[in-house]
LUMTOR-421967 format. One line per field, with one value per residue (C-alpha): residue in three letters; z, y, x. Coordinates in Angstrom, 1 decimal, always signed. Each point is the difference from the previous one (the first is absolute). Layout:
residues N
residu = ala; ...
up = Z; ...
north = Y; ...
east = X; ...
//
This chain:
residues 382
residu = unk; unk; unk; unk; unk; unk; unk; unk; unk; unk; unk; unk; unk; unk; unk; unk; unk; unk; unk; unk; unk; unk; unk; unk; unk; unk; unk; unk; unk; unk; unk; unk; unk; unk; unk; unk; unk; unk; unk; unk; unk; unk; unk; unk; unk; unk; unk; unk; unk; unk; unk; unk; unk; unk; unk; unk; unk; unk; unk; unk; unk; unk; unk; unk; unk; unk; unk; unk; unk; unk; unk; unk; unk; unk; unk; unk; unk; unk; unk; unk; unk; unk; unk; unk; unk; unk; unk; unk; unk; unk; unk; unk; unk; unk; unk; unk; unk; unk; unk; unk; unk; unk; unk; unk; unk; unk; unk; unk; unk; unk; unk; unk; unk; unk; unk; unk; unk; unk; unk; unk; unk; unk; unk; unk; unk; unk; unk; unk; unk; unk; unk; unk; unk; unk; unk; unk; unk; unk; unk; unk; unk; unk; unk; unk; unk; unk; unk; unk; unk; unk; unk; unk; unk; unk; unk; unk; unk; unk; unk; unk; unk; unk; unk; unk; unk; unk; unk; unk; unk; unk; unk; unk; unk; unk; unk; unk; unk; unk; unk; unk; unk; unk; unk; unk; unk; unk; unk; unk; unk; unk; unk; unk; unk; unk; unk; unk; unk; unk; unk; unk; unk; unk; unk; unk; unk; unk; unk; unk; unk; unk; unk; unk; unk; unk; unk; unk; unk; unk; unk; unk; unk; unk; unk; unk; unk; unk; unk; unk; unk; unk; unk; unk; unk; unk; unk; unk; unk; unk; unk; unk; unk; unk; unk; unk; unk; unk; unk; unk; unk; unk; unk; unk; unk; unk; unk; unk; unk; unk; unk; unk; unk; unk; unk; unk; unk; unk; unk; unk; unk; unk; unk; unk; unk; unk; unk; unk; unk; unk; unk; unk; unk; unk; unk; unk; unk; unk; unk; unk; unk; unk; unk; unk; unk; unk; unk; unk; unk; unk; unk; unk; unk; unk; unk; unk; unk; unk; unk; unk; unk; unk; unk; unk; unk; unk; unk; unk; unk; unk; unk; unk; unk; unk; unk; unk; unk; unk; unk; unk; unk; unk; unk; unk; unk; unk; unk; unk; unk; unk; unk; unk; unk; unk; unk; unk; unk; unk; unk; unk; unk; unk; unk; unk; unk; unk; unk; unk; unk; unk; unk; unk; unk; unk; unk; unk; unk; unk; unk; unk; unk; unk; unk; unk; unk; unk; unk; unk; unk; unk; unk; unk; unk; unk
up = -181.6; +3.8; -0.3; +3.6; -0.5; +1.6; +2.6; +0.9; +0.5; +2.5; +1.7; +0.6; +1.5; +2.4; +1.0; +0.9; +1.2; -2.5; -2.2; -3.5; -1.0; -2.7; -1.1; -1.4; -3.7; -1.6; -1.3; -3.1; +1.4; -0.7; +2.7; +2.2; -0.9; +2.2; +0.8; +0.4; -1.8; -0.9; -2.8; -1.1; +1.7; +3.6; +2.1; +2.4; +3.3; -0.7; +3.4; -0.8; -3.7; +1.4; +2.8; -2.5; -2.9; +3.0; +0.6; -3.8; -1.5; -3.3; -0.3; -3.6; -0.4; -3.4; -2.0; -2.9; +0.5; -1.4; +2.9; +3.1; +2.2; -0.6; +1.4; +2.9; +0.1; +0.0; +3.0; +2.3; -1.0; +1.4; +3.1; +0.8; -1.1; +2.3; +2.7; +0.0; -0.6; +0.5; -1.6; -3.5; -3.7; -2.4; -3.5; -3.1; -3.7; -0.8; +0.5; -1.6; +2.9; -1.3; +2.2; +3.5; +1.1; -0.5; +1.8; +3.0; +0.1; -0.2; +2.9; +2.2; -0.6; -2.1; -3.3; +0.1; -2.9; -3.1; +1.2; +0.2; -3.6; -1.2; +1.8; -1.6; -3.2; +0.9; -3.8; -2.1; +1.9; +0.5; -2.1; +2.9; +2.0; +3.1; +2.2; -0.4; +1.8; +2.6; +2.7; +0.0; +0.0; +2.9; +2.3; -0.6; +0.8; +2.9; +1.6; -1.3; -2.1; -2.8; -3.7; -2.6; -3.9; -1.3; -3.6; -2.8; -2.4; -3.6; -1.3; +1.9; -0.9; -3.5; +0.1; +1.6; -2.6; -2.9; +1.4; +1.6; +3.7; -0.4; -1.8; +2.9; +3.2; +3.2; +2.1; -3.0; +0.2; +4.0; +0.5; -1.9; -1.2; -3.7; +1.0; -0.6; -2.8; +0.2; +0.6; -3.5; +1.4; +0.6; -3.3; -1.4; +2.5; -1.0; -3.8; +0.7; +1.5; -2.6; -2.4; +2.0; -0.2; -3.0; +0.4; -2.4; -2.4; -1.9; +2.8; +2.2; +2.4; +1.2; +0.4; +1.9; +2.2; +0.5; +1.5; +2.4; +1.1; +1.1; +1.5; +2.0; +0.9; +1.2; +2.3; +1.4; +0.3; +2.5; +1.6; +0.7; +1.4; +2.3; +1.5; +2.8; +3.4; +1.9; -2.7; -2.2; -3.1; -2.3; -3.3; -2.0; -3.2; -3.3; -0.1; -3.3; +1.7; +2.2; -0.7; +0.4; +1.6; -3.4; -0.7; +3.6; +1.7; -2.1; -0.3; +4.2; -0.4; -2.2; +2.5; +2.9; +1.7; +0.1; +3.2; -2.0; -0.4; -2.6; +0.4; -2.0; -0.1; -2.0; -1.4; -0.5; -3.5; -0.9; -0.5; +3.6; -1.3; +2.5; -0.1; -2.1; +1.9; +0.9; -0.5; +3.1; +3.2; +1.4; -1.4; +1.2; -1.6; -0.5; -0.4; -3.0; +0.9; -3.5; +1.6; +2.8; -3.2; -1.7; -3.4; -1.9; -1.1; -3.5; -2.5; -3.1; -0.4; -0.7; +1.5; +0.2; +0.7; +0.7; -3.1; -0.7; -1.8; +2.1; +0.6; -2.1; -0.9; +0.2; -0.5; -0.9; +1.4; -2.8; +0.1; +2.4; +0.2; -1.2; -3.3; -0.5; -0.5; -2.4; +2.7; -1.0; +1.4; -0.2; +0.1; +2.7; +1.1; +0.7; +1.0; +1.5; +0.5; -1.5; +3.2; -0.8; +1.3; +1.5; +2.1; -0.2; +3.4; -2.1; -2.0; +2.9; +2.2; -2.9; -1.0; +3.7; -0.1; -3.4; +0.0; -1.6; -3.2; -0.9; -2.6; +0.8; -2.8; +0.0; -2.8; -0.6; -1.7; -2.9; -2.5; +0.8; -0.5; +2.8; -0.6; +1.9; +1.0; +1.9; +3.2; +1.0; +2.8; -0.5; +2.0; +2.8; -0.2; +0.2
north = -118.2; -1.3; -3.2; -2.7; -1.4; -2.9; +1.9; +2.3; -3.2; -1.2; +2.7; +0.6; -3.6; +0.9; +3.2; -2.1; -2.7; -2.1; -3.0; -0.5; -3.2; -2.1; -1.9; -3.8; -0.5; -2.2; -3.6; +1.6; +2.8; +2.8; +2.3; -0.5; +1.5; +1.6; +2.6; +3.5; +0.2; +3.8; +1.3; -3.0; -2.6; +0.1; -1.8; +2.9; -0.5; +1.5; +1.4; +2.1; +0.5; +2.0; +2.0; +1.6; +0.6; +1.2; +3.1; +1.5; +2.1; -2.0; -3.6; -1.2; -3.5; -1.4; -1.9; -2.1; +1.2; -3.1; -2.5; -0.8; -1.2; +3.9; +1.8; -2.5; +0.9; +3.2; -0.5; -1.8; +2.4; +3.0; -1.6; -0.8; +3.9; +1.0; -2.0; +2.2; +3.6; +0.0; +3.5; -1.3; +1.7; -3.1; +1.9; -2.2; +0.2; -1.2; +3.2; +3.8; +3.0; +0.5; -3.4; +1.6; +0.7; -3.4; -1.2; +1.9; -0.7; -3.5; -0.1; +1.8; -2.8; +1.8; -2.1; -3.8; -1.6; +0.7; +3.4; +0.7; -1.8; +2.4; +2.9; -0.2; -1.1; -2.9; -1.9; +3.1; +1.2; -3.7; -3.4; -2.5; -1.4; +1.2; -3.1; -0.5; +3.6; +0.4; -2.2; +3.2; +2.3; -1.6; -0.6; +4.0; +0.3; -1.8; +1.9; +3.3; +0.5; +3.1; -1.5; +2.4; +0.0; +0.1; +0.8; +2.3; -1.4; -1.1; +3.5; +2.1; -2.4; +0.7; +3.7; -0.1; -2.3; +2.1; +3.3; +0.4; +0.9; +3.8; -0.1; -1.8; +2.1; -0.6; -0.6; -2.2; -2.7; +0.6; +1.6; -2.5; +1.2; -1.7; -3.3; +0.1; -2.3; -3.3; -2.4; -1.3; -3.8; +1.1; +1.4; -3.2; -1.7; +1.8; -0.5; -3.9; +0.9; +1.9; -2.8; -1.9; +3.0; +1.8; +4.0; +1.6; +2.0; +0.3; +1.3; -2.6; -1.0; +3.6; +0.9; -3.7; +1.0; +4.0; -2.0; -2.5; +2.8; +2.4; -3.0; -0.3; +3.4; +0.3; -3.2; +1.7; +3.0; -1.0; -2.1; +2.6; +2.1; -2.2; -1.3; +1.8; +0.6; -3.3; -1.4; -3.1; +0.2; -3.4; -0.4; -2.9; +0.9; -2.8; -1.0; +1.4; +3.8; -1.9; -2.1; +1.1; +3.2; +1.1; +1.8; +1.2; -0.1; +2.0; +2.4; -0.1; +0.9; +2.4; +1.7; -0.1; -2.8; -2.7; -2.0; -2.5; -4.1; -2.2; -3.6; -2.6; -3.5; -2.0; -3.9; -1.9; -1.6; -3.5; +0.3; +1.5; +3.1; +2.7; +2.7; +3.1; +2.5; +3.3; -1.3; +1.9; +0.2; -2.7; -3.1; -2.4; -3.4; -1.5; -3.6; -1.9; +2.2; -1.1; -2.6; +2.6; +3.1; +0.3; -0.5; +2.7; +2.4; +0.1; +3.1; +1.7; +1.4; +3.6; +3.0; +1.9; +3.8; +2.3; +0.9; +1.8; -3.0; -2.9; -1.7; +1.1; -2.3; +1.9; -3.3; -3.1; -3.0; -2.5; -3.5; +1.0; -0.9; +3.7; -0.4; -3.0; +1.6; +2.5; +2.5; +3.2; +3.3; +2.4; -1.8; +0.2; -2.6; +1.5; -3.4; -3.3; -3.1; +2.4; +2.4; +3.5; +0.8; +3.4; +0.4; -2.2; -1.8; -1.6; -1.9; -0.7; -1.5; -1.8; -2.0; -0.9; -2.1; -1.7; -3.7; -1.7; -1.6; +3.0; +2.6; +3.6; +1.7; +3.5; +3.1; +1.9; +3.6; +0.1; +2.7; +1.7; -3.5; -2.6; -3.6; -3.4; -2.0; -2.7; -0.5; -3.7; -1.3; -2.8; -2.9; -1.4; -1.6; -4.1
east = +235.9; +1.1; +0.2; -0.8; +3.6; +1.4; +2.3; -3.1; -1.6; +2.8; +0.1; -3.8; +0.5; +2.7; -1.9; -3.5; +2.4; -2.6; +2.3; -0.6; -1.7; +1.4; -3.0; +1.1; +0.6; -2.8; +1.2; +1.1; +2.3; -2.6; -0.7; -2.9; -3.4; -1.9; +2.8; +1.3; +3.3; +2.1; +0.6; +3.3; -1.6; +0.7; -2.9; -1.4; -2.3; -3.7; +0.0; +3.5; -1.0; -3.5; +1.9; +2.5; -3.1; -2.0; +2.4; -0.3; -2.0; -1.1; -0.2; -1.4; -1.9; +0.7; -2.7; -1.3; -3.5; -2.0; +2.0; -1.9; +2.9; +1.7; -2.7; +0.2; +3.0; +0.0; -2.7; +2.3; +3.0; -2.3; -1.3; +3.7; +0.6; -2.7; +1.0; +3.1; -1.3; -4.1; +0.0; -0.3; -1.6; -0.2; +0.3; -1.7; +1.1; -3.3; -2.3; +0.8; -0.5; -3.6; -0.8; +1.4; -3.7; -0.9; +3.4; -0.7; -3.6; +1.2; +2.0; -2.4; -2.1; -3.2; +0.4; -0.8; +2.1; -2.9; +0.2; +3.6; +0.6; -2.7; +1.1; +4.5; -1.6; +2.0; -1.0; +0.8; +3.1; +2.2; -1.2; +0.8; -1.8; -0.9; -0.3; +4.0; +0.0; -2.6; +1.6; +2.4; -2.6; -1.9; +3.1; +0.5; -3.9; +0.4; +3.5; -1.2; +3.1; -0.5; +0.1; +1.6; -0.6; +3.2; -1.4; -1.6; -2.3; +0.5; -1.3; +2.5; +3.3; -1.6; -0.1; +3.2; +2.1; -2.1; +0.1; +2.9; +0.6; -0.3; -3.4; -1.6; -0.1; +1.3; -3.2; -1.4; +3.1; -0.5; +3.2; +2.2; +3.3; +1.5; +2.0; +3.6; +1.3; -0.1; +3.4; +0.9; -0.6; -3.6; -0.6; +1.1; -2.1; -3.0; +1.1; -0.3; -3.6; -1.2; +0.2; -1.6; -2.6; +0.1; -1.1; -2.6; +1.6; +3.6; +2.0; -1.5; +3.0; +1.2; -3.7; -0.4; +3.4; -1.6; -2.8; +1.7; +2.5; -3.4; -1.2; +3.0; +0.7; -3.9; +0.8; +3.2; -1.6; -2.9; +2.5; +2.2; -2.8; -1.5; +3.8; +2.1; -1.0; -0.6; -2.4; +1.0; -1.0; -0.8; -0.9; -1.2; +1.3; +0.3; +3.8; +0.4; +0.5; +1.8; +3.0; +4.2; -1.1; -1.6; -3.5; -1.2; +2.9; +2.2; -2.9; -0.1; +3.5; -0.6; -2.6; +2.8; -1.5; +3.0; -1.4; -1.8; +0.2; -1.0; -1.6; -0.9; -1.7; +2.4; -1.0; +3.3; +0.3; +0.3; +3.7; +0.7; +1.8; +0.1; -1.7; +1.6; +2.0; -1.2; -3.6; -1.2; +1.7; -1.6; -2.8; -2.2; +0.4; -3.7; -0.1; -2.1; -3.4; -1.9; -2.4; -1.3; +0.1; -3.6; -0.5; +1.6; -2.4; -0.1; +0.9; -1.4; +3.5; -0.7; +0.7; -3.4; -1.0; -3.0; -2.0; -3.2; -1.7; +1.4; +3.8; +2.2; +3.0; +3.5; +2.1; -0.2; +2.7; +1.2; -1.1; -3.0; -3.2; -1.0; +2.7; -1.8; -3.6; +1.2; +0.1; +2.2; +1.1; -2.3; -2.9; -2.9; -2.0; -4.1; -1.0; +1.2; -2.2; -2.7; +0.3; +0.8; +3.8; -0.1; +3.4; +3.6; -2.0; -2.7; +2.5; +2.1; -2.7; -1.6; +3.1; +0.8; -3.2; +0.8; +1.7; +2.1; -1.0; -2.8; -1.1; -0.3; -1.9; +1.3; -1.7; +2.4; +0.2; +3.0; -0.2; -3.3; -1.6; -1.1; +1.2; -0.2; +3.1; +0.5; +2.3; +1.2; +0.9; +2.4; -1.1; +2.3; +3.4; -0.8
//
């Protein structure tokens, strides 16, 4: 993966006659926050940083999708890109190519917000919310830049990973090709992940890895179709698919399309140890954001499907709220808070309203039999 490297940087200097800043150390020798530094740690001007992004084809916004202060962010990093190279396609992680319609209709300003969350399926296709996301989606609104679903829902990545690539045909996976193998550093990396997450059956983590790696190479693949010409191509992608030129960008490699950055909010640690090398080619280092971030959403901790007779449970974290219930793989929950859960969205938007500190009664189908259990909350940290 090209890397922005420091004498690239020096040079891209001398050519825009433009000096690099060297922003001052803090009291305690760290480097300042609210900074652009490459890849090693070299401080880099935000108006030379966005020229050079501004002439590839592929530039990839990491992100932790629950924090606030990355999707502002990622907002500032595209009006900067925009500035640069107004024709623009912001790509999204967050929606499968089934949600294009609603995109576009989005953009051309026919869906008000209710009607565009209805309209991607929004609840059922990404379990974040969507305030964190529609500053984005109204500055694209607003310059009339195209939006791009960069990926294929749950049911396809299932058929895929069971299946097999040759079972499925080409116009169902919308042309995408099998990924090429993953680096051995990501398949640890997803390892570490996965217990984190635990799959659903026996052979859990290669299924868990099959899945991230169609994830990735459906990313890449849209990606790669939308770049060239004299269009910039951005995607907001979670900094898992992201990091040391792992997950997409091997898979963009892969595809032939090598023009492609990486960039990253970074938050310094207590210790002030710099940030690891070949991270991304270049970061943003955020200051202490957590009084502006809004209370964190809280999480069942399952990983939840489709099913005929409500939300069916296809994993279940250790030492979450769900584990805590009695909640097991396999199981499907038919009601919550005595409504009936017909779709992954019910469950979603249902435990986005809950609070701290509260039950959720869930009935739950084990075994051909309906049972109650009982979800809580834990109350806030004093």
């Amino acid at each position: 993966m090209p890397r922005l490297s420091r004498a690239r940087g020096l040079a891209l200097c001398g050519a825009l006659a433009l000096a690099w800043l060297a922003p001052p150390a803090t009291a305690d020798g760290c480097p300042a926050t609210g900074q652009w530094y490459l890849d090693g740690g070299d401080p880099v001007s935000p108006d030379t940083l966005m020229a050079e992004l501004a002439e590839r084809e592929v530039v990839l916004l990491g992100e932790q999708h629950d924090r606030l202060a990355h999707h502002r962010w990622q907002l500032h990093t595209l009006a900067g890109l925009y500035a640069h190279r107004p024709r623009l396609v912001i790509g999204l992680e967050m929606l499968p190519r089934e949600a294009q319609p609603a995109l576009d209709a989005w953009v051309a300003g026919k869906l008000d917000e209710a009607g565009f969350l209805e309209a991607s399926q929004w609840h059922d296709a990404w379990g974040f919310d969507p305030a964190l996301y529609f500053p984005i989606l109204h500055f694209a609104r607003m310059q009339r830049i195209p939006l791009l679903a960069l990926n294929v829902d749950h049911a396809l990545r299932r058929r895929l990973v069971d299946e097999g690539w040759d079972a499925v045909p080409d116009a169902q996976r919308f042309g995408i090709t099998p990924p090429a193998a993953p680096p051995e550093a990501y398949r640890e990396f997803l390892a570490e992940e996965y217990e984190r997450h635990p799959g659903d059956d026996d052979n859990g983590l290669d299924r868990f890895i099959d899945a991230q790696l169609v994830w990735d190479r459906a990313m890449a693949t849209a990606l790669a179709v939308a770049g060239g010409g004299d269009t910039l191509v951005v995607g907001l992608i979670g900094q898992g698919h992201l990091t040391h030129g792992h997950g997409v960008p091997h898979q963009l490699d892969d595809l032939g399309l090598g023009d492609h950055r990486t960039l990253l909010p970074v938050t310094p640690d207590a210790d002030c140890r710099p940030v690891e090398p070949g991270l991304a080619d270049a970061y943003y280092l955020l200051g202490d954001e957590s009084p502006h971030e809004p209370p964190a959403t809280l999480r069942l901790g399952v990983l939840i499907g489709e099913h005929a007779e409500g939300v069916a449970i296809h994993g279940v974290g250790p030492d979450s709220v769900a584990a805590e219930a009695g909640l097991r793989e396999g199981d499907v929950i038919v009601r919550a808070a005595g409504r009936p859960m017909s779709a992954p969205g019910d469950l979603t938007r249902l435990i986005q309203r809950m609070v701290t500190g509260t039950l959720l009664p869930l009935e739950v189908r084990r075994d051909g039999r309906v049972q109650e259990l009982l979800a809580r909350f834990p109350p806030p940290s004093p």
